[in-house]
C-alpha positions in Angstrom: 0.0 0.0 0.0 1.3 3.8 -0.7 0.1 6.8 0.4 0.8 10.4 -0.5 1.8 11.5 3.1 2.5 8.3 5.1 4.9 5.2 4.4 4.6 1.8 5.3 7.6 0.0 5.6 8.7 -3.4 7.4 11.4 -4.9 8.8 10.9 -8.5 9.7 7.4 -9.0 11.5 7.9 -4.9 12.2 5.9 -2.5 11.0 6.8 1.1 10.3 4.2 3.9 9.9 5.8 6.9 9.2 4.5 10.4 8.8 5.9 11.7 6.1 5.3 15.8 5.7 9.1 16.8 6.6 9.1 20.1 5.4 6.1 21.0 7.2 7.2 19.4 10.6 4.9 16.4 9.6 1.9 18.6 10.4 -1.5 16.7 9.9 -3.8 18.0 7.1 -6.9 16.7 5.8 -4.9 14.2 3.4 -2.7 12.5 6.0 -5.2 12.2 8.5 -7.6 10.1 6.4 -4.6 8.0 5.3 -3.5 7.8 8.9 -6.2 5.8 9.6 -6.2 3.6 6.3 -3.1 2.4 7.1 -4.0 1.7 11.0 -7.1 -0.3 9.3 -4.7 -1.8 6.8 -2.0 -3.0 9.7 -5.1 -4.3 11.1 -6.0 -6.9 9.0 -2.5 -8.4 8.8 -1.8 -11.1 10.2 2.1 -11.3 10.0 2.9 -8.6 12.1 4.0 -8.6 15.5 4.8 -5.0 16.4 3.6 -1.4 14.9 6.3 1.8 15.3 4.9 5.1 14.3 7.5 8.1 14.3 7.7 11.1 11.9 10.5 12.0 8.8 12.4 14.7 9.0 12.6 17.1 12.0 9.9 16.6 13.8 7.2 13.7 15.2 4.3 16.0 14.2 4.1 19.9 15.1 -0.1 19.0 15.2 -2.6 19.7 13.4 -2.3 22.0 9.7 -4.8 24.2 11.0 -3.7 26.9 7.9 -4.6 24.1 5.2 -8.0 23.0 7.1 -9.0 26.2 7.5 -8.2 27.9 3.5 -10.1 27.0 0.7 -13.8 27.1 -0.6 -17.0 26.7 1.7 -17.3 23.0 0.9 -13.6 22.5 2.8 -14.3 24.0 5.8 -17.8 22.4 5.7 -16.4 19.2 5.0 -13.8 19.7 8.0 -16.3 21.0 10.8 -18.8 18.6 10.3 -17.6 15.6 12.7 -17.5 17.9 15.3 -21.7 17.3 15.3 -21.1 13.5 14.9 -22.7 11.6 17.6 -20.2 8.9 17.4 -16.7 8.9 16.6 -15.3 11.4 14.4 -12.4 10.9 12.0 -10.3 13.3 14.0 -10.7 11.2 17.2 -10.0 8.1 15.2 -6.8 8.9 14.0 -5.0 8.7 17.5 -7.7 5.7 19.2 -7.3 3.4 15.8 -3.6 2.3 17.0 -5.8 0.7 20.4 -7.5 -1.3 18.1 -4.6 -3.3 16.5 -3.9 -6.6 18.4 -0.2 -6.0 18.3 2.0 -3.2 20.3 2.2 0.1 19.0 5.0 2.3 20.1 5.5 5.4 18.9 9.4 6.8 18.2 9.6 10.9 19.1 11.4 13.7 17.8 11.7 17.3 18.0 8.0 18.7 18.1 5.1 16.5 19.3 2.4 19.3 19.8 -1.1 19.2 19.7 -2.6 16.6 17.7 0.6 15.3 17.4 1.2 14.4 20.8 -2.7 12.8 20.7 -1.6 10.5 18.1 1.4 9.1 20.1 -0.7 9.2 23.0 -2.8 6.4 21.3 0.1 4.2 21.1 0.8 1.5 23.7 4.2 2.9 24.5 6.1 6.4 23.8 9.8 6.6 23.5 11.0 10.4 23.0 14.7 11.7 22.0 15.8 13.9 25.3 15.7 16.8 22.6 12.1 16.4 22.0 9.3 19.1 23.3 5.9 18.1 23.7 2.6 20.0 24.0 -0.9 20.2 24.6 -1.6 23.2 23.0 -4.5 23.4 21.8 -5.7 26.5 24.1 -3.0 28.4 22.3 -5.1 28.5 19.1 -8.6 28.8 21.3 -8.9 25.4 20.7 -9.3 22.0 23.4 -8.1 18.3 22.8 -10.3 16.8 20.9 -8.5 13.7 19.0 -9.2 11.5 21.9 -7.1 13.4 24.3 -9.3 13.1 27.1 -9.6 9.1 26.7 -5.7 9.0 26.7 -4.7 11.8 28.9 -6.5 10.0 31.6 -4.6 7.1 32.2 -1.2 8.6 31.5 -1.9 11.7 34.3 -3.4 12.6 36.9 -6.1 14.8 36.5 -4.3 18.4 38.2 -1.9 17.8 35.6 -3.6 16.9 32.9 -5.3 20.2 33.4 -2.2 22.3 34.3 -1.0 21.7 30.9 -4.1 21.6 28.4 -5.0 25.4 30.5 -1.4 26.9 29.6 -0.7 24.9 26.6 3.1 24.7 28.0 5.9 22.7 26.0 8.1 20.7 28.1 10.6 18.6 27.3 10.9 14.9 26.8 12.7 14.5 30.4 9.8 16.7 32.3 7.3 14.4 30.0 8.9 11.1 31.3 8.9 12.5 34.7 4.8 12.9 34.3 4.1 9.9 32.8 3.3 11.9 29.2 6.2 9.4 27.8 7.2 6.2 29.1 11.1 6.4 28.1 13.9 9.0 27.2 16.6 7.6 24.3 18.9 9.1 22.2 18.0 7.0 19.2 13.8 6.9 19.8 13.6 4.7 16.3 16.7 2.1 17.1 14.8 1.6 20.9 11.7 1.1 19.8 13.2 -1.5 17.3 15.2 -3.5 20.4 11.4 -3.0 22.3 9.5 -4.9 19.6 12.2 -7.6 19.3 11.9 -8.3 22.7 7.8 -8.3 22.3 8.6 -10.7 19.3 9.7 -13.5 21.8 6.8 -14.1 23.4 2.9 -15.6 22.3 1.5 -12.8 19.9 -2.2 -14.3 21.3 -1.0 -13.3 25.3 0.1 -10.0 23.4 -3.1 -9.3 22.2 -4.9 -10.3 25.2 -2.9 -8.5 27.3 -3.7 -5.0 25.2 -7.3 -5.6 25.1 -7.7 -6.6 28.9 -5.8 -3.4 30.1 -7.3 -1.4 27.8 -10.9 -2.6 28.9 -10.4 -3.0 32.7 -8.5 0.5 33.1 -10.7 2.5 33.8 -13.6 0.6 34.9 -15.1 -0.9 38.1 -12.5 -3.6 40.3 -15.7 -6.4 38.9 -15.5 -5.6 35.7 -11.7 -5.6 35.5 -12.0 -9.2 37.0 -14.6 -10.0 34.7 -12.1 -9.2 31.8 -9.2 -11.0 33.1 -11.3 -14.5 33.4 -12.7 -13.6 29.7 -9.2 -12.6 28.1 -7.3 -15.8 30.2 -10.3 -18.1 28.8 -9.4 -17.2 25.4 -5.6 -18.1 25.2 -5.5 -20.6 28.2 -4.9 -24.6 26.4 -4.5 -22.8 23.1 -1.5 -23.6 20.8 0.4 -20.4 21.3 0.1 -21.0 24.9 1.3 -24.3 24.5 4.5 -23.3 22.7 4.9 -20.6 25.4 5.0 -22.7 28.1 7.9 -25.7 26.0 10.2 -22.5 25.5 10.1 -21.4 28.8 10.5 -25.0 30.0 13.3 -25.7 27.6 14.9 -22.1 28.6 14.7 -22.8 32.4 16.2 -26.2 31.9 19.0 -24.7 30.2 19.7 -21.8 32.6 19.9 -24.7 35.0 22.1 -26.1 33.9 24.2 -23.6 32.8 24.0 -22.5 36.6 25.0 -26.0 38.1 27.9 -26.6 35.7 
């Protein structure tokens, strides 16, 4: 598949999404975000993958939403563009960051430089954020008059507490990739985002993709929901991989591993 502002690329059972608007800071216009989404639809629906990294070319992750391009052109555009904002369900712009939750693999997304706005919602959406120490991140959306609205509140809340979560949507402050860690905004700091992201999804690789799968939906589901319904989900997700093959070959490697490091520690 090939799209005008995002490549797809793999390396092994990796996949590679990568926004791809460098001389604009990888801002998001109407254009990438509908193919942002294909492609999350298309990674979807293949089976062969073990691991999704999303990152940006050129100098930045995303500097957010192209607000200059959705806002220019003929009545139709703008129509066309403020429309899902009276959708009762969700919108396209929402989508675009909470698609990555559907995939049954691990997402992690690979920062640099500017991760504002719409931006940071997408990498939000991922399962895992690792960010360069020179990166800056945002929610700054109030800076244009403007609130989150790509999901933000879904994915801010289990990332931050709520003081903060508000400190930083009311000022629309950038901090940097050290202070983000330090909140919880991203879960690690490396010089090479890309190259650690890669190590991270080889060491996913090792083990069942169905206990990986399971184990995205179940703490996706039983977040942020009541201590009977998280237990509900953990006998319903442990139901479905428990005596299955990929469980089976699970348990001969570790076996076969354990052995070994026996061994190995006797001798």
């Amino acid at each position: 598949m090939t799209w005008k502002f995002v490549e797809l690329s793999y390396q092994g059972v990796i996949a590679t999404v990568t926004l791809n608007r460098p001389d604009k800071h990888n801002s998001i216009n109407a254009q990438m975000l509908g193919e942002l989404i294909a492609c999350a639809e298309y990674l979807k629906n293949d089976p062969d993958i073990r691991s999704v990294i999303v990152t940006g070319n050129g100098p930045s992750f995303s500097s957010g939403m192209d607000l200059k391009d959705i806002m220019t052109g003929g009545w139709w555009k703008k129509l066309r563009a403020f429309l899902p904002l009276w959708k009762p369900t969700m919108n396209r712009y929402q989508k675009v960051s909470l698609v990555w939750r559907s995939l049954s693999v691990p997402v992690v997304a690979a920062i640099h430089g500017n991760c504002f706005g719409a931006g940071l919602q997408i990498a939000l959406g991922a399962d895992i954020r690792i960010a360069a120490p020179t990166s800056q991140l945002s929610i700054m959306e109030s800076n244009w008059g403007l609130v989150p609205d790509m999901g933000g509140t879904v994915l801010l809340r289990e990332v931050l507490p709520k003081d903060i979560a508000m400190e930083l949507t009311f000022s629309g402050r950038t901090i940097s990739a050290l202070d983000a860690k330090v909140l919880g905004l991203v879960t690690h700091v490396a010089d090479d985002p890309l190259g650690a992201a890669i190590n991270l999804c080889h060491e996913f690789q090792q083990q069942s993709p169905d206990a990986l799968a399971a184990g995205k939906k179940l703490l996706i589901g039983a977040w942020s929901v009541s201590e009977a319904s998280a237990l509900r989900l953990e006998r319903l997700w442990q139901r479905r991989v428990i005596g299955k093959r990929n469980q089976s070959i699970a348990v001969s490697r570790r076996l076969k591993k354990s052995k070994q490091s026996y061994i190995t520690r006797t001798w």
